[in-house]
Structure formats: C-alpha cells, structure tokens
N, CA, C and O atoms as a GROMACS GRO file, in nm:
protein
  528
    1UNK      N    1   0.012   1.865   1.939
    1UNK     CA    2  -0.074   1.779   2.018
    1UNK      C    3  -0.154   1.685   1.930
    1UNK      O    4  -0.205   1.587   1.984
    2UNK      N    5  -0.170   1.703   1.806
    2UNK     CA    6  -0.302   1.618   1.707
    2UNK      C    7  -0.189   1.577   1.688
    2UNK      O    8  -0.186   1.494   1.779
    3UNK      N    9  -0.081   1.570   1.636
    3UNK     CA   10  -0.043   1.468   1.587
    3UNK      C   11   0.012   1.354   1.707
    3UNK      O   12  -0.005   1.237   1.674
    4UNK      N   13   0.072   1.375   1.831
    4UNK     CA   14   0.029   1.274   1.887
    4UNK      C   15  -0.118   1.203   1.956
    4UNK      O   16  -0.147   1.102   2.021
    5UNK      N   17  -0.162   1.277   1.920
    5UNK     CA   18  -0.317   1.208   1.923
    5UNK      C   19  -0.308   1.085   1.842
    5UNK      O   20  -0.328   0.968   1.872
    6UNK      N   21  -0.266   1.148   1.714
    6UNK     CA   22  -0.302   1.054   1.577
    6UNK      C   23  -0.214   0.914   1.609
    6UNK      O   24  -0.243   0.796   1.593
    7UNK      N   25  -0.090   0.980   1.661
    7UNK     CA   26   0.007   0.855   1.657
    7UNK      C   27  -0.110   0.753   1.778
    7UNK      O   28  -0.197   0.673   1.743
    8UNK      N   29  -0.076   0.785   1.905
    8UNK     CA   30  -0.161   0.770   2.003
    8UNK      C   31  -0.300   0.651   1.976
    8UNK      O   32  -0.323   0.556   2.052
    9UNK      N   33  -0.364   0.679   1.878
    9UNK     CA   34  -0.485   0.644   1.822
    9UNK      C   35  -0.418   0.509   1.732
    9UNK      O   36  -0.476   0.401   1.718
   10UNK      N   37  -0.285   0.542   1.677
   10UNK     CA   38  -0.297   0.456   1.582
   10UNK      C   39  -0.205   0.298   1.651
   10UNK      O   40  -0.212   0.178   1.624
   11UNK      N   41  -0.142   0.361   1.725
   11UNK     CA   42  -0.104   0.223   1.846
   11UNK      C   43  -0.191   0.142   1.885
   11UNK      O   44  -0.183   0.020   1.893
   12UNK      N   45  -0.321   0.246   1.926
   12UNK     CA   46  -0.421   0.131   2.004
   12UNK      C   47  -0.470   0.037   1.893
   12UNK      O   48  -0.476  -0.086   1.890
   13UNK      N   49  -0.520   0.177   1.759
   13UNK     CA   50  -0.581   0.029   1.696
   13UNK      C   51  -0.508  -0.093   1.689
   13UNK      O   52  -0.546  -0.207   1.715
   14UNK      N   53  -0.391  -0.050   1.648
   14UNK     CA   54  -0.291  -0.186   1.620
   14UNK      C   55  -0.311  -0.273   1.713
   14UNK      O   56  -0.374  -0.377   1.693
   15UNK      N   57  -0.253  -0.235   1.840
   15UNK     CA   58  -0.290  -0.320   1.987
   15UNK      C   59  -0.440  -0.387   1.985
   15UNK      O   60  -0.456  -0.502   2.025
   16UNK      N   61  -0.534  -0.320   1.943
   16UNK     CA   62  -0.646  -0.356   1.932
   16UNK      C   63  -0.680  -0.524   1.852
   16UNK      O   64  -0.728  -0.633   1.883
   17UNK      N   65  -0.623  -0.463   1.744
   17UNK     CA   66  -0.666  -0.570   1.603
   17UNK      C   67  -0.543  -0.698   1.652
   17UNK      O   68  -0.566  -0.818   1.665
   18UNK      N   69  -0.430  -0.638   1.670
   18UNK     CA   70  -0.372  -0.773   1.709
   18UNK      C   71  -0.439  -0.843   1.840
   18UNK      O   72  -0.420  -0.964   1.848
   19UNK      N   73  -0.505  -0.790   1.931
   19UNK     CA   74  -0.514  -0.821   2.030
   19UNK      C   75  -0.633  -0.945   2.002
   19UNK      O   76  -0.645  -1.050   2.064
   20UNK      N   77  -0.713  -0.896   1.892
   20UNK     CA   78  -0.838  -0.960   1.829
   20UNK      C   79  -0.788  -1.100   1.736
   20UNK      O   80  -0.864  -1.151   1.654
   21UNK      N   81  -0.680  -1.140   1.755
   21UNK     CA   82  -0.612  -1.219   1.632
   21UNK      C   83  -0.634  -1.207   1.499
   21UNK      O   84  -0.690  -1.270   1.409
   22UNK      N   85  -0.553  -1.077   1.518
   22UNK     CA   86  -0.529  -1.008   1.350
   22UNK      C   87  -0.401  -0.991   1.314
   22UNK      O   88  -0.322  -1.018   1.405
   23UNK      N   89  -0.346  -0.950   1.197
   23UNK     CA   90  -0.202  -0.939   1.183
   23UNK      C   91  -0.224  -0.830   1.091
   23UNK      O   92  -0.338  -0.810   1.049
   24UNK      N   93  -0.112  -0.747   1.050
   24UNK     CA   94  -0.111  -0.684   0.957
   24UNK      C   95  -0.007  -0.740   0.836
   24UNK      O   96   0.114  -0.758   0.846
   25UNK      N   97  -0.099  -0.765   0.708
   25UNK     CA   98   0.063  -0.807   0.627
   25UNK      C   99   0.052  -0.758   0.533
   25UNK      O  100  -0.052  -0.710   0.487
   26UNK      N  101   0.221  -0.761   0.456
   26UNK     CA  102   0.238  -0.642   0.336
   26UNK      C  103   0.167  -0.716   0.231
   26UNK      O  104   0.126  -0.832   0.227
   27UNK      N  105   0.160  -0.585   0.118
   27UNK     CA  106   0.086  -0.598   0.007
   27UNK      C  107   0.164  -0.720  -0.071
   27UNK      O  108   0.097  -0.802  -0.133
   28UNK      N  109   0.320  -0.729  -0.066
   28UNK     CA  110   0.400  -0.806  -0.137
   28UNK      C  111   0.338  -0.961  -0.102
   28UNK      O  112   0.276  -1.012  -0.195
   29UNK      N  113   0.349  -1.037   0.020
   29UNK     CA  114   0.246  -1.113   0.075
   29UNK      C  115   0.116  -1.146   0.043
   29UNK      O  116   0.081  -1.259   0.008
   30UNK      N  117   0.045  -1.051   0.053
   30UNK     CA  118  -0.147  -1.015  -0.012
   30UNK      C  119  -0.128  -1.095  -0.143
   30UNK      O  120  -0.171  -1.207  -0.170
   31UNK      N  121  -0.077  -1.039  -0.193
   31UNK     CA  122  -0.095  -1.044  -0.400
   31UNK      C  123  -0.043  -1.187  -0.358
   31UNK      O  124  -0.146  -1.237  -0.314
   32UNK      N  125   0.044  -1.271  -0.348
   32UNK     CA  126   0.047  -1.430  -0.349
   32UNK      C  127  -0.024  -1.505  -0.336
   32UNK      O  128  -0.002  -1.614  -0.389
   33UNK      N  129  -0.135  -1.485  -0.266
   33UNK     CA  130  -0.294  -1.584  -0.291
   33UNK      C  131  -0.354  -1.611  -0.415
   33UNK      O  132  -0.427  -1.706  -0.442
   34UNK      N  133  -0.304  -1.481  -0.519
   34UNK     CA  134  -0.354  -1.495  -0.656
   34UNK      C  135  -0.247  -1.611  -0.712
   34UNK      O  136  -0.270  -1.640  -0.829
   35UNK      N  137  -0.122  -1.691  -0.646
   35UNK     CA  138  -0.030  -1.728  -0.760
   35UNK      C  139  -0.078  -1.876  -0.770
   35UNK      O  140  -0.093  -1.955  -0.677
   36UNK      N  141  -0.095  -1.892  -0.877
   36UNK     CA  142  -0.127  -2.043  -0.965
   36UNK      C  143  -0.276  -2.045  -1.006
   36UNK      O  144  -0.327  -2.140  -1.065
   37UNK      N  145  -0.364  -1.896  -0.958
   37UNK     CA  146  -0.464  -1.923  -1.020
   37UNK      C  147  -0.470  -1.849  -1.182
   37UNK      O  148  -0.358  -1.829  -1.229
   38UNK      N  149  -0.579  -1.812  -1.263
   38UNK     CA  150  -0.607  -1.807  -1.364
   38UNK      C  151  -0.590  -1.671  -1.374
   38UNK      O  152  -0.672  -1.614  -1.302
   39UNK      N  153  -0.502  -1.576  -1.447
   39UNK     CA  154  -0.501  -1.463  -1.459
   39UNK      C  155  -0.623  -1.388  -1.450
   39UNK      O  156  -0.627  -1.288  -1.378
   40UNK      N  157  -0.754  -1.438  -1.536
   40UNK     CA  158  -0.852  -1.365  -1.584
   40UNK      C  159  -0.929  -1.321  -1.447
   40UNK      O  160  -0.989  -1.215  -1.430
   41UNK      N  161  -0.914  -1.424  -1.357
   41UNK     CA  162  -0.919  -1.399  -1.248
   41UNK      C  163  -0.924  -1.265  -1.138
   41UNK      O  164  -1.013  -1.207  -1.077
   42UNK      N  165  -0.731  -1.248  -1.152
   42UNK     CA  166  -0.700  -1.116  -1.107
   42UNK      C  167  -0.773  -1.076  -1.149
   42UNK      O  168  -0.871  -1.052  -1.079
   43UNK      N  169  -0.777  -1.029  -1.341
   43UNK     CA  170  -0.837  -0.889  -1.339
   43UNK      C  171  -0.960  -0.892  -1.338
   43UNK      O  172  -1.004  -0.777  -1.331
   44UNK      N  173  -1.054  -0.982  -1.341
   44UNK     CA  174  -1.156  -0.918  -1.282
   44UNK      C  175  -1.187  -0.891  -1.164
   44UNK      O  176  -1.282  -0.814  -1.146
   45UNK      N  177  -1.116  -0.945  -1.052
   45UNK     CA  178  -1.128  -0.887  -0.915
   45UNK      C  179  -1.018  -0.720  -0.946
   45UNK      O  180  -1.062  -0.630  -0.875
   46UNK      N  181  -0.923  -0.685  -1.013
   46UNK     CA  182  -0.845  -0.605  -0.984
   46UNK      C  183  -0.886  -0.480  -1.131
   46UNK      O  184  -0.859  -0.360  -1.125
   47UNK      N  185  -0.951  -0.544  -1.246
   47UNK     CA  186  -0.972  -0.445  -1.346
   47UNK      C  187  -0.843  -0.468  -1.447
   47UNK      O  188  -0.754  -0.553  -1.446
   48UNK      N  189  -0.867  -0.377  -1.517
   48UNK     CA  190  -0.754  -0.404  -1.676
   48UNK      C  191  -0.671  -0.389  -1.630
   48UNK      O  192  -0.688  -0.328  -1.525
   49UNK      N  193  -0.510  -0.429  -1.662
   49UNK     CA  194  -0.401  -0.393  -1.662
   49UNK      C  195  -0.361  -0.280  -1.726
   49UNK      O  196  -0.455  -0.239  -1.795
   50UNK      N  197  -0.228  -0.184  -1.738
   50UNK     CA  198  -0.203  -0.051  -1.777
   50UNK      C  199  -0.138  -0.128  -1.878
   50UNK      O  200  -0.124  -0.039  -1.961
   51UNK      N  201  -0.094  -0.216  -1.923
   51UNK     CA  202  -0.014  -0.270  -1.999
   51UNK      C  203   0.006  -0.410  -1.998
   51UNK      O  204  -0.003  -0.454  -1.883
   52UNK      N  205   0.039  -0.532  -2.120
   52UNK     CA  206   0.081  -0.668  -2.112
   52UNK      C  207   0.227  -0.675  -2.230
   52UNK      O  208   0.261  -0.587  -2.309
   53UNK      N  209   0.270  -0.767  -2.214
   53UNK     CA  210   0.406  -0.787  -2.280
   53UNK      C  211   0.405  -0.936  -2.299
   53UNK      O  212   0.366  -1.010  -2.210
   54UNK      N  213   0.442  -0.974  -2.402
   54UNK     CA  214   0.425  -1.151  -2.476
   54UNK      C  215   0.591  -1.109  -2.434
   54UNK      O  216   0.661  -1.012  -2.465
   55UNK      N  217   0.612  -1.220  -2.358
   55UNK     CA  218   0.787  -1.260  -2.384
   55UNK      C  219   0.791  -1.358  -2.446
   55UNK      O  220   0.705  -1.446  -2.451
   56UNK      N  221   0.942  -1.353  -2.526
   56UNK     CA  222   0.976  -1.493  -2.602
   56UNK      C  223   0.925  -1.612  -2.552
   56UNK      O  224   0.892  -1.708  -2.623
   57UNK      N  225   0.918  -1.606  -2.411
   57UNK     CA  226   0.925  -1.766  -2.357
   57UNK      C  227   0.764  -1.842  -2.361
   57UNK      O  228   0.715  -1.945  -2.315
   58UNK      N  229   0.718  -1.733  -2.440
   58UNK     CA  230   0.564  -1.741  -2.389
   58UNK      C  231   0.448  -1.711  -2.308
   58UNK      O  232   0.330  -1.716  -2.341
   59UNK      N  233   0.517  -1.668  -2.151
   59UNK     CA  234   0.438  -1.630  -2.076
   59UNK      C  235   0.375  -1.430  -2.114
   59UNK      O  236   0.367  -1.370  -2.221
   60UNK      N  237   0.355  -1.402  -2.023
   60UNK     CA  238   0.298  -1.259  -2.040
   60UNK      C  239   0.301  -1.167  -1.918
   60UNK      O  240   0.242  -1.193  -1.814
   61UNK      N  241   0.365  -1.073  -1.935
   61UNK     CA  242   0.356  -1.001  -1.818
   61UNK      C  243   0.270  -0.906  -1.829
   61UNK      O  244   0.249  -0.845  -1.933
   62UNK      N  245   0.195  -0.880  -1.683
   62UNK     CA  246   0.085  -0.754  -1.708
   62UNK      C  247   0.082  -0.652  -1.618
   62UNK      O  248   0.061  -0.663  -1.497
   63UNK      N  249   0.100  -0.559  -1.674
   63UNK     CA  250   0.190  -0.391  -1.504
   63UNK      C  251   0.025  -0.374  -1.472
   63UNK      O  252  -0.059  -0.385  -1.560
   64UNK      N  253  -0.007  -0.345  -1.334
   64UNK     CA  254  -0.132  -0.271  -1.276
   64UNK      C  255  -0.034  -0.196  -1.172
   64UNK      O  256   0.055  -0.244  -1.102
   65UNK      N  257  -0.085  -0.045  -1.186
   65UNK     CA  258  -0.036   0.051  -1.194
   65UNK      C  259  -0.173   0.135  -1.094
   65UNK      O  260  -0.278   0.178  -1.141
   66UNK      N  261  -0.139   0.138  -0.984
   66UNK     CA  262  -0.219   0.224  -0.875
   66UNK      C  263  -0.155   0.348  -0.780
   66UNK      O  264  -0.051   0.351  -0.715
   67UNK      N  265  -0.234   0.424  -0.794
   67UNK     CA  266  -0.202   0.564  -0.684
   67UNK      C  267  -0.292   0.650  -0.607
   67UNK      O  268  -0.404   0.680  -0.649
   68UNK      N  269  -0.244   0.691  -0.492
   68UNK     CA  270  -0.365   0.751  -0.416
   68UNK      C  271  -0.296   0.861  -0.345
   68UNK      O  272  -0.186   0.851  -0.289
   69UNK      N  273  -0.390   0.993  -0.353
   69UNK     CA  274  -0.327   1.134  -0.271
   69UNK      C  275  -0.328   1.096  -0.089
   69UNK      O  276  -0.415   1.033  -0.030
   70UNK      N  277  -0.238   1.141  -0.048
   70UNK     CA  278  -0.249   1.156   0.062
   70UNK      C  279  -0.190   1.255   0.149
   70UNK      O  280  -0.102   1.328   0.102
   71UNK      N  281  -0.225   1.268   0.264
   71UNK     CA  282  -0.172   1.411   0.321
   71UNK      C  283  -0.088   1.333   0.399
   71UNK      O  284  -0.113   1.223   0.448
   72UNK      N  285   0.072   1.439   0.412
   72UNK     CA  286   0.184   1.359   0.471
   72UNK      C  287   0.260   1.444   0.517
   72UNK      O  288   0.329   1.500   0.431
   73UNK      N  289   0.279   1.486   0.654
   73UNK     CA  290   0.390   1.560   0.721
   73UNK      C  291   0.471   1.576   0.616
   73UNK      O  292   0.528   1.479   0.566
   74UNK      N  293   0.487   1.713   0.566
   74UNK     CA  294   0.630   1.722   0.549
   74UNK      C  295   0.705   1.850   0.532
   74UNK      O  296   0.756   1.889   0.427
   75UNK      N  297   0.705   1.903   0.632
   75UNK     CA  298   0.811   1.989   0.731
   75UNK      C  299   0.758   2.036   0.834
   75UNK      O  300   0.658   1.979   0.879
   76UNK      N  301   0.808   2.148   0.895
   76UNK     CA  302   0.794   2.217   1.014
   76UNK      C  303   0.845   2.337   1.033
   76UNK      O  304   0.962   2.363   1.006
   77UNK      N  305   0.743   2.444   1.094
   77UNK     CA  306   0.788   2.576   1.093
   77UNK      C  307   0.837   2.596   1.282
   77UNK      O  308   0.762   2.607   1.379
   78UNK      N  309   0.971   2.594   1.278
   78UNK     CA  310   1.036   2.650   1.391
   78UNK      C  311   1.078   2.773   1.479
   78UNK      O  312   1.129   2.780   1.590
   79UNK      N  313   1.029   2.888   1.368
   79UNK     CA  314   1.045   2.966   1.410
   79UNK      C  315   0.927   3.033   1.499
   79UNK      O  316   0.815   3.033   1.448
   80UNK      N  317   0.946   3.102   1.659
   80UNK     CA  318   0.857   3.119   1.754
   80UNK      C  319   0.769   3.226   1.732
   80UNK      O  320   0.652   3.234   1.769
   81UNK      N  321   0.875   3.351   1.635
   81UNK     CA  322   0.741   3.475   1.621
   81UNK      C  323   0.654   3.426   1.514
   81UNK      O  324   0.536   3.448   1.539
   82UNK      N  325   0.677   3.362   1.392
   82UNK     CA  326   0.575   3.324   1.339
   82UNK      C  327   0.593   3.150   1.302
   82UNK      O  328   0.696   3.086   1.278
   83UNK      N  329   0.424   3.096   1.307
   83UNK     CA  330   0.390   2.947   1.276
   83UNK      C  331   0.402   2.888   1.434
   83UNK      O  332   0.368   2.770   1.436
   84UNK      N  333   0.440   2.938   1.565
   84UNK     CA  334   0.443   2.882   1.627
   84UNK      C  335   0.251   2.853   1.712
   84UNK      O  336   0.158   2.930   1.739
   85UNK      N  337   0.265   2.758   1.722
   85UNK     CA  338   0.138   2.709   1.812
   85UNK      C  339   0.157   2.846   1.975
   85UNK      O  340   0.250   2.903   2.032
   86UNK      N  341   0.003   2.839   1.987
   86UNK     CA  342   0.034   2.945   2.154
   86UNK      C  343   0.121   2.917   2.235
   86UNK      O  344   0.183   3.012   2.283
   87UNK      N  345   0.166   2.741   2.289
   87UNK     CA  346   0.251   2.694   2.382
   87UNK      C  347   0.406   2.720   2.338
   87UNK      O  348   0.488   2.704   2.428
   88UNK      N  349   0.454   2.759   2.209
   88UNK     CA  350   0.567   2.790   2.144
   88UNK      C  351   0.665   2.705   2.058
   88UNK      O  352   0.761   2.733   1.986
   89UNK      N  353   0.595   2.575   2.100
   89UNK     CA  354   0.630   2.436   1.980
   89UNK      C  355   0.593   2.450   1.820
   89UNK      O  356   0.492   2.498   1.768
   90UNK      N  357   0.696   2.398   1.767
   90UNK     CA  358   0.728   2.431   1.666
   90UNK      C  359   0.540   2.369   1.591
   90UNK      O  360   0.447   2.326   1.659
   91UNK      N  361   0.543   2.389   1.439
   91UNK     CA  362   0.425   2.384   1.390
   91UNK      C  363   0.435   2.278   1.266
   91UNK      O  364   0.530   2.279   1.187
   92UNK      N  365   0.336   2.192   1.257
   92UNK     CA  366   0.388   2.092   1.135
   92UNK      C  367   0.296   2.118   1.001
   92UNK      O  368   0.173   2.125   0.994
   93UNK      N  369   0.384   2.128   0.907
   93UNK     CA  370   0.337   2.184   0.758
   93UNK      C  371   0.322   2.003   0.688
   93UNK      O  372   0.394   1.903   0.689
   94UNK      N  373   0.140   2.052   0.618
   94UNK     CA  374   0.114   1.920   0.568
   94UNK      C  375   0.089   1.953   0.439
   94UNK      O  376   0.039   2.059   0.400
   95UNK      N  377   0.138   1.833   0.352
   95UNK     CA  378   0.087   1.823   0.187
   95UNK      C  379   0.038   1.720   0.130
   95UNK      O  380   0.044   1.605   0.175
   96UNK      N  381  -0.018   1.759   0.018
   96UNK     CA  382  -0.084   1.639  -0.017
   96UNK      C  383   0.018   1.561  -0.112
   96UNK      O  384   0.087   1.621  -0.193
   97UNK      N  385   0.022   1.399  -0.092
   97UNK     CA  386   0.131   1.403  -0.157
   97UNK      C  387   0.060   1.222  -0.209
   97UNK      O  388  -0.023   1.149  -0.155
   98UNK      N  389   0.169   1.202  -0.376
   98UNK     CA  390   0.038   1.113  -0.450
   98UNK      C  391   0.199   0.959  -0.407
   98UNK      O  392   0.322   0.960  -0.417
   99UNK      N  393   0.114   0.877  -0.369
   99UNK     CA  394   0.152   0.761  -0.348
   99UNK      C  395   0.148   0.658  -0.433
   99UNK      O  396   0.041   0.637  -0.490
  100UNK      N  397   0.297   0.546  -0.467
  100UNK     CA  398   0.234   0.484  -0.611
  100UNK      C  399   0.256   0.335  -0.577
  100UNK      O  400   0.344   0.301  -0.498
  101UNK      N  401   0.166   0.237  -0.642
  101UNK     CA  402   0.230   0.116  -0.649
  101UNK      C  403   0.227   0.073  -0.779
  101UNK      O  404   0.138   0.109  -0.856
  102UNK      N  405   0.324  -0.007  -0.813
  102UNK     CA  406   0.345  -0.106  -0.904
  102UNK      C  407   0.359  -0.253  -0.887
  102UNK      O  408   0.433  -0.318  -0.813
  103UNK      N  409   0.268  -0.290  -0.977
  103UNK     CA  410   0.234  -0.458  -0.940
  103UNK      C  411   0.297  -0.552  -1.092
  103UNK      O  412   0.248  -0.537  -1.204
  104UNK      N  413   0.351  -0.595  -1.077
  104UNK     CA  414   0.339  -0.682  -1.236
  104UNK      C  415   0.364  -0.843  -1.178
  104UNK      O  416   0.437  -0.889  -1.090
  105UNK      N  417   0.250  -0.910  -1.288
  105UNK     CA  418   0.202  -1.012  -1.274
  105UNK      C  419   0.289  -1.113  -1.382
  105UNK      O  420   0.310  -1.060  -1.490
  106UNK      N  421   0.330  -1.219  -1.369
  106UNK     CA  422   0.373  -1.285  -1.486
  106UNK      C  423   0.278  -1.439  -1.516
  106UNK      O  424   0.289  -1.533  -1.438
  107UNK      N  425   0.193  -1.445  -1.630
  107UNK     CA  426   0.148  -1.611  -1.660
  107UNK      C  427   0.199  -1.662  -1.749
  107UNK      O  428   0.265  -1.582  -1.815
  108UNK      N  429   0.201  -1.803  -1.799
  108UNK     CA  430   0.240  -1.885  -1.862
  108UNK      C  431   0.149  -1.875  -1.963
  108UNK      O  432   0.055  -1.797  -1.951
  109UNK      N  433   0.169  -1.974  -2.104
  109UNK     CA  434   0.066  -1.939  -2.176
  109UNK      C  435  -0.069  -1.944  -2.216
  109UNK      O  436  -0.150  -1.908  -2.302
  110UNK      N  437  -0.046  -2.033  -2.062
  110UNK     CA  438  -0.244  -2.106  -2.033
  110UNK      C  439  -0.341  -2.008  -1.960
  110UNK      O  440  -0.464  -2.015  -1.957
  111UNK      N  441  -0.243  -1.895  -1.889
  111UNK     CA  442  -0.272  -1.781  -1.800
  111UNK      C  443  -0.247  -1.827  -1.697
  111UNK      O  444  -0.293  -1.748  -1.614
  112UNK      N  445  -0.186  -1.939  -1.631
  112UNK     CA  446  -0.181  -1.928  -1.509
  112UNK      C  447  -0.060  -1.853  -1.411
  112UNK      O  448   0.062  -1.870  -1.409
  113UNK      N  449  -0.140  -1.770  -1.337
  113UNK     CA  450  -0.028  -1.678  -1.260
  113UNK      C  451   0.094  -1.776  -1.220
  113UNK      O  452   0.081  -1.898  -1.216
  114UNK      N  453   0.198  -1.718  -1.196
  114UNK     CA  454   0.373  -1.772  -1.203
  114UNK      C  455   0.457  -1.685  -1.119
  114UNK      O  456   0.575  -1.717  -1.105
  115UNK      N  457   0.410  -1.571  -1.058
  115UNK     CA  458   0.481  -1.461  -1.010
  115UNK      C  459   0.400  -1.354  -1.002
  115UNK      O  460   0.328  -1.326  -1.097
  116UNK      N  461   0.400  -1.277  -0.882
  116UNK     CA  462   0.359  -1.157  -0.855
  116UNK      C  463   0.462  -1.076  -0.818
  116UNK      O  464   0.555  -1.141  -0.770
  117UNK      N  465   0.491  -0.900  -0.824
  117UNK     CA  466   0.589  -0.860  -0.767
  117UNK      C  467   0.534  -0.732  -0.739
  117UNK      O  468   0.457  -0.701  -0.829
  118UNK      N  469   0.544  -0.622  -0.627
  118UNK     CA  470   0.508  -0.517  -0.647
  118UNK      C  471   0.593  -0.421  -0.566
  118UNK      O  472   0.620  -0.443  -0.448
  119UNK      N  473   0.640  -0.296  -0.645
  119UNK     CA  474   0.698  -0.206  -0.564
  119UNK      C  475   0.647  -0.044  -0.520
  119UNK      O  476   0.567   0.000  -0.603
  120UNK      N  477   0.666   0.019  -0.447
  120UNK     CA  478   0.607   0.158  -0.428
  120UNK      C  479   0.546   0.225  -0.310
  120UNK      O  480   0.455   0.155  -0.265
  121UNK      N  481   0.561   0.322  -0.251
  121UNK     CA  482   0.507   0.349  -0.175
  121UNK      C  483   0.405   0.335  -0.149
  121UNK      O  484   0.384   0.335  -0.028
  122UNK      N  485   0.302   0.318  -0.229
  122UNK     CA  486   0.154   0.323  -0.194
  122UNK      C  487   0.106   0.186  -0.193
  122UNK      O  488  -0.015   0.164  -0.198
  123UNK      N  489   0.197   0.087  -0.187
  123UNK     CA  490   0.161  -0.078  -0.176
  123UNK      C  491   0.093  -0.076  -0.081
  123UNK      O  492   0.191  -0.056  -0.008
  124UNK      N  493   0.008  -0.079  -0.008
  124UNK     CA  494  -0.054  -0.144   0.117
  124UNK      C  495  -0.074  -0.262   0.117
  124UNK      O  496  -0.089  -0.330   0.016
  125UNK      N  497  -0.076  -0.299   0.223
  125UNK     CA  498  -0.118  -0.427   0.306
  125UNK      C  499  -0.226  -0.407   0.388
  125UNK      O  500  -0.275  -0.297   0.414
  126UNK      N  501  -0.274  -0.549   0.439
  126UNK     CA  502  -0.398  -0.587   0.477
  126UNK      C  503  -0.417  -0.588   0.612
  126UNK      O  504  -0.303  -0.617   0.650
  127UNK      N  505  -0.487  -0.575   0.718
  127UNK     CA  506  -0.524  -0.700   0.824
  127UNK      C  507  -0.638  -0.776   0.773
  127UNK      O  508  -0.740  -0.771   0.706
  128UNK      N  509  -0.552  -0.860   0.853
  128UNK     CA  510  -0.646  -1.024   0.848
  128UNK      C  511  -0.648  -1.101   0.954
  128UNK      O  512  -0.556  -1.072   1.031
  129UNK      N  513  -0.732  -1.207   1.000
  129UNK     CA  514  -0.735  -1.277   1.053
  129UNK      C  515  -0.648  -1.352   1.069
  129UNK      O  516  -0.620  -1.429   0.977
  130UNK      N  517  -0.578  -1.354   1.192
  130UNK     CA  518  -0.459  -1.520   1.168
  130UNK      C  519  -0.585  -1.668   1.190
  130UNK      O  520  -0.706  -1.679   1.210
  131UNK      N  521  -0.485  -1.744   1.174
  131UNK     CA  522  -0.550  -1.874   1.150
  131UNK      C  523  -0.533  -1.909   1.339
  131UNK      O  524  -0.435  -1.891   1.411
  132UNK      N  525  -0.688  -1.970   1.376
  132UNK     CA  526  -0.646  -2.015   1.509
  132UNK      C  527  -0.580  -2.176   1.570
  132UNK      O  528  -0.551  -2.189   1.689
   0.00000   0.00000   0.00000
C-alpha cells in the first residue's frame, strides 16, 4: 500500500508542477547553460574537479565526479507464511543503494567551456520554469 501511495504522490506532484508551467529536464540538458562560459565559473558554482587532463590540442578536460545513497526497491519476499503483509501480498525489501554521476567538462585554452557530457545513474535533472 506505501508504495503506491508513494507512486500515487509522485504523479500528482508531476501533474502539479507541470500544471504550474514547469517541465522537468535531464541533467544532460541542465549542464549546457554552462557551455561558452568561463570554466572558473563552473567550479566555483560546482567546487574542484576530481581530476583535469591538458590534451595535445590544448584544451583541458575536467571529470566532477558525484554520488548520493539512496533507498531503492530491490526485491520482494513472496512467500505467504513468512514476510507476507496481514492482507497476504507479497512484501518489498529495500536497500540503500549509492548512485553515481559523471560529468566531464572540456575548455579551450582560454577556459572557455566547449562541451559538457555526463553519464550515471545519479545524474538528475531539474524542474524549471518553461518560458511563457
């Protein structure tokens, strides 16, 4: 039953925020507002990088490297004499489980951003306002 609650809950907000002229968009999207400005930029809105790399060509790539625990369905006990709920539906087993993203940034040699890319489960995205 909580977990369709949760689902339940999480429709409306959606319905909600879009309803408010909002959108939800991915993190891959998000990070492109930073491209053509000044690296130093990012990181001070985002903090140090885990790493930078001088390529031949001159520019520089820089990995930011984020993760966060979260609790995430994952399995279910079916059997009725034990784990079952009183009504006799099966029971859902939760863990905590660590979510990752990877971001790497590429600038030229003046710093100006040239490319963003990021992969991982734990990328999130935003809502935002659409434009009216």
């Amino acid at each position: 039953m909580k977990k369709y609650a949760i689902g339940i809950l999480y429709i409306a907000s959606a319905m909600l925020l879009t309803s408010c002229g909002m959108k939800y968009v991915k993190h891959s999207e998000v990070i492109q507002k930073y491209k053509g400005d000044n690296v130093e930029t990012l990181i001070s809105e985002w903090g140090a990088p885990q790493s930078t790399t001088q390529l031949a060509s001159g520019n520089t790539v820089y990995l930011f490297l984020t993760e966060k625990e979260v609790e995430e369905k994952t399995g279910e006990i079916k059997n009725e004499r034990w784990g079952s709920n009183v009504d006799g539906r099966s029971v859902a087993i939760y863990s905590k489980v660590t979510k990752k993203c990877k971001t790497t940034v590429t600038s030229n040699n003046k710093g100006k951003i040239l490319s963003l890319n990021s992969t991982g489960e734990g990328c999130e995205g935003e809502w935002i306002k659409e434009a009216s």
